[in-house]
C-alpha positions as CSV (number, residue, x, y, z in Angstrom):
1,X,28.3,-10.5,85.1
2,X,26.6,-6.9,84.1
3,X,29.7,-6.2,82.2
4,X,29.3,-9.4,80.0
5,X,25.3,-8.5,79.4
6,X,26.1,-5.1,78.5
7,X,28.8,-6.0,75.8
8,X,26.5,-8.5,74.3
9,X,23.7,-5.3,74.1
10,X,26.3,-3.1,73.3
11,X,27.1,-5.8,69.9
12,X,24.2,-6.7,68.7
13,X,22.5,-5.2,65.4
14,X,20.5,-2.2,65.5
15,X,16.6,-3.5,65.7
16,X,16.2,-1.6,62.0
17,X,19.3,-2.4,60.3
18,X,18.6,-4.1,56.6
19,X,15.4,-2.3,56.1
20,X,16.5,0.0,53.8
21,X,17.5,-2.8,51.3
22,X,14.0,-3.5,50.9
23,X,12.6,0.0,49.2
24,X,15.6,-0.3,46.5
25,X,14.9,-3.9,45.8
26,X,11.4,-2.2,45.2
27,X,12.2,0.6,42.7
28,X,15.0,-1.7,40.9
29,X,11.7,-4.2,39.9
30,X,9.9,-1.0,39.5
31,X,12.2,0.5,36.8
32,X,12.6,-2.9,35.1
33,X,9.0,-3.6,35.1
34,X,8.7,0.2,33.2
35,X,12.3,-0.5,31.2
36,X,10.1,-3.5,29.5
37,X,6.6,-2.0,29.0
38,X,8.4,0.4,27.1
39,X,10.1,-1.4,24.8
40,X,6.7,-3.4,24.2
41,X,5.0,-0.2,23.7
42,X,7.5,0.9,21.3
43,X,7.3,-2.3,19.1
44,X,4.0,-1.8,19.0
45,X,4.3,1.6,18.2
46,X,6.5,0.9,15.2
47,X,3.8,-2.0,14.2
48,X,1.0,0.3,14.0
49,X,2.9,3.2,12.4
50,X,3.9,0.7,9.6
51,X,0.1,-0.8,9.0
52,X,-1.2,2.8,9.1
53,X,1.3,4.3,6.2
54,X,0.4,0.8,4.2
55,X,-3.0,2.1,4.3
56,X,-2.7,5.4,3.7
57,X,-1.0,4.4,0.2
58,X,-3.6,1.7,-0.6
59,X,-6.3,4.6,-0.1
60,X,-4.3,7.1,-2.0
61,X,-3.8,4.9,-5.0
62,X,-7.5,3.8,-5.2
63,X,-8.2,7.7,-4.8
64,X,-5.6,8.8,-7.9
65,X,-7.4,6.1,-9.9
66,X,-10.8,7.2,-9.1
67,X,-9.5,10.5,-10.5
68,X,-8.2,9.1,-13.7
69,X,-11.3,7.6,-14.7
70,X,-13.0,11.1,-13.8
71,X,-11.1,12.8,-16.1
72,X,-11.5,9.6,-18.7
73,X,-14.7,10.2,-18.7
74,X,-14.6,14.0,-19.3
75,X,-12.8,13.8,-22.5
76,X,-15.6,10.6,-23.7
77,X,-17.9,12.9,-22.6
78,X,-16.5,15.5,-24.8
79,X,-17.0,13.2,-27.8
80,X,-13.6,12.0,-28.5
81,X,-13.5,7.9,-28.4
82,X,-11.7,6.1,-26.6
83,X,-8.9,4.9,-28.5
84,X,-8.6,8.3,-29.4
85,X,-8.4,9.5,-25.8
86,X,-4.6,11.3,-25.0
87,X,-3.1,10.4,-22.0
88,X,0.5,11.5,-21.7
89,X,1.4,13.5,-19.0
90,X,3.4,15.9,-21.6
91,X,0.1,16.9,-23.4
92,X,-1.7,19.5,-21.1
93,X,-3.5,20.9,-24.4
94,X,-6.6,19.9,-26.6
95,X,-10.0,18.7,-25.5
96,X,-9.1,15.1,-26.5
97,X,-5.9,15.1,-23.6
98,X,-7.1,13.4,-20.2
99,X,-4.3,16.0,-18.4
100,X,-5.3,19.1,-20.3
101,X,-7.4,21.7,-18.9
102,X,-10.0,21.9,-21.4
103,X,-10.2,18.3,-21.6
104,X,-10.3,16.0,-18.7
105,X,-9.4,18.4,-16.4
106,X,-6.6,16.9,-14.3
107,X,-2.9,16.8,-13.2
108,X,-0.9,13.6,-14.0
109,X,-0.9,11.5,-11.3
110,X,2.2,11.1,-9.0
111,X,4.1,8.2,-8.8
112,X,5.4,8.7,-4.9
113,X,3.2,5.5,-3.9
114,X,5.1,3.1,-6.4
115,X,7.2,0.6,-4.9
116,X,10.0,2.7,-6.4
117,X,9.1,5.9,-7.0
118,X,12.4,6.5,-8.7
119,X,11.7,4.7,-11.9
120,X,8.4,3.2,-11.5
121,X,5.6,5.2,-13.5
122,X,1.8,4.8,-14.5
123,X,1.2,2.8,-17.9
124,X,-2.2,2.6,-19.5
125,X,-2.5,-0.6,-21.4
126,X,-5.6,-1.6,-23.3
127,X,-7.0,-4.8,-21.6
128,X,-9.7,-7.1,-22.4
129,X,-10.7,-7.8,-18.6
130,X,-12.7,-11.1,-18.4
131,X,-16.3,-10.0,-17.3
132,X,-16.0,-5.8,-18.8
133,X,-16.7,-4.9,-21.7
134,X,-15.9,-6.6,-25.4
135,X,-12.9,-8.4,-26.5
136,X,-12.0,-4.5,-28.4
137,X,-10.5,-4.0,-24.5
138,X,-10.6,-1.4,-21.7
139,X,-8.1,1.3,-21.1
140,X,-6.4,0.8,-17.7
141,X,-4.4,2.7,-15.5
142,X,-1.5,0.4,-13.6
143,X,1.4,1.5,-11.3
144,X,3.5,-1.0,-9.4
145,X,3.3,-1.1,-5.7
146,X,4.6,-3.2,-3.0
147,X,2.7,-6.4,-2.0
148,X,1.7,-4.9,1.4
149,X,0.0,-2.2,-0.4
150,X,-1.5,-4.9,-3.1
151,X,-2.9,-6.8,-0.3
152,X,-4.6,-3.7,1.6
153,X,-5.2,-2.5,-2.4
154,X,-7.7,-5.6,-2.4
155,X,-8.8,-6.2,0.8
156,X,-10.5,-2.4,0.8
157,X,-11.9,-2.4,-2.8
158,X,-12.9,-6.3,-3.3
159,X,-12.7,-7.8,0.3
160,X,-10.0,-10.1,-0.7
161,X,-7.8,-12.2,2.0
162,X,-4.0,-11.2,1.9
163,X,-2.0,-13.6,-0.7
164,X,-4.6,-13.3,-3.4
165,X,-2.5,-10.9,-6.1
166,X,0.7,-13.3,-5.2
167,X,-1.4,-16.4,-5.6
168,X,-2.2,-15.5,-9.1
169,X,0.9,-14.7,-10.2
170,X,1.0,-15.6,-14.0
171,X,2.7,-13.1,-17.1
172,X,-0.8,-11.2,-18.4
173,X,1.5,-9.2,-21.0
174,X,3.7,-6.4,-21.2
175,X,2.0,-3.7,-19.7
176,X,3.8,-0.9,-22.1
177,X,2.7,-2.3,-25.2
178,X,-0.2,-0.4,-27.6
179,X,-1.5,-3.9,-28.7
180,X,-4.6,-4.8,-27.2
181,X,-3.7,-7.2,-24.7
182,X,-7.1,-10.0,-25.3
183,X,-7.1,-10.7,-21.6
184,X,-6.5,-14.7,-21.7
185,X,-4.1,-14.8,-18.8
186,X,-5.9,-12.0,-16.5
187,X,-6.5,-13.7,-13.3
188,X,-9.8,-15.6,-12.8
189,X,-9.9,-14.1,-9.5
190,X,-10.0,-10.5,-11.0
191,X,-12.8,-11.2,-13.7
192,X,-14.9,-8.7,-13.3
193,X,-13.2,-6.1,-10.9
194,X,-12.8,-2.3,-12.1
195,X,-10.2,-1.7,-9.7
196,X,-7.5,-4.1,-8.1
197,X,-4.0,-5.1,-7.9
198,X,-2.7,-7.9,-9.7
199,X,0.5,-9.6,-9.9
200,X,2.4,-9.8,-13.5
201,X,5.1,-11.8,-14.0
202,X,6.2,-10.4,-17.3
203,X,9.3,-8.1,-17.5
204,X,9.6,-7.2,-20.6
205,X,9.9,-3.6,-20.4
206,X,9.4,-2.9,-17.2
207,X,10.0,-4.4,-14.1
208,X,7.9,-7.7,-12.8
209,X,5.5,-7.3,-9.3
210,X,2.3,-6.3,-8.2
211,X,0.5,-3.5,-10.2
212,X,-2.6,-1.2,-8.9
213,X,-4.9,-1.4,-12.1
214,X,-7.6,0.9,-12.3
215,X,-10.4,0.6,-15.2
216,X,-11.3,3.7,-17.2
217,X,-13.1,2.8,-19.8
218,X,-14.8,0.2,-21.5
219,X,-15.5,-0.8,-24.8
């Protein structure tokens, strides 16, 4: 009788065995709890780094036109009108250039925050904005951008929701042409604004899309 009672003590289990399964169970939900935050971090991480480079070129571009109607207003200042006014980033010389040293006193402005910096570059039609100046026409700077950079473009300088360039989108005229363009298809939405980014669909010289427009001066 001892004999049988000590080889049922001698088979059972030891009083700890299976323990040890329960610290790995731990660290494998562990490491796939951290396996996930990470890849939500870096989502998040690539969403942010996207939104901050959109506005970093919708500040830029307001900043380079900012300095285009500085040195606009140099030149007027001078005494030259303003359908006299140079702008062509191949004249650096004369007090009536906007890019000469003894005239408006800056550098061309770059072109590495068009949508395609390859073969988009800045035109400077003479527009008769709805709402500035006479029907004679402002000078404007325009570059074309990409619609996330329109939409930020407008949300900073005129507090408008996202969609508003695109909603507009009519043909306002080819933007490389010397005629005065008399404004009647600007957007209604834009009547009045300096500084924005509208949508044209004309493509007659140059490609269709959003375009930064900056005001320089009005007549």
């Amino acid at each position: 009788m001892r004999r049988l009672d000590e080889s049922l003590y001698e088979n059972k289990l030891p009083s700890d065995a299976g323990i040890a399964i329960g610290p790995i169970l731990f660290i494998i939900a562990v490491l796939g709890i951290l396996a996930a935050a990470i890849a939500a971090g870096s989502g998040s991480f690539t969403t942010n780094t996207h939104g901050e480079n959109t506005r970093t070129r919708a500040t830029a571009m307001i900043d380079i036109g900012q300095n285009l109607k500085i040195g606009m207003d140099r030149v007027v200042g001078l005494g030259t009108d303003i359908v006299d006014v140079v702008i062509d980033p191949t004249v650096t010389s004369g007090d009536d250039a906007i890019f000469s040293p003894i005239g408006g006193g800056i550098s061309a402005p770059s072109v590495t925050m068009a949508a395609d910096a390859s073969s988009d570059t800045w035109h400077y039609p003479t527009i008769a904005v709805p709402g500035i100046g006479t029907a004679s026409g402002s000078r404007v700077a325009v570059l074309r951008v990409t619609d996330v950079v329109c939409d930020e473009i407008n949300s900073k300088v005129n507090a408008m929701a996202a969609g508003t360039a695109s909603g507009a989108a009519v043909d306002i005229g080819d933007f490389t042409s010397t005629a005065v363009n008399d404004g009647a298809a600007w957007p209604s939405d834009f009547d009045g604004k300096p500084v924005g980014c509208v949508y044209n669909s004309n493509s007659t010289s140059i490609a269709a899309g959003f375009y930064f427009y900056q005001v320089l001066a009005v007549e």
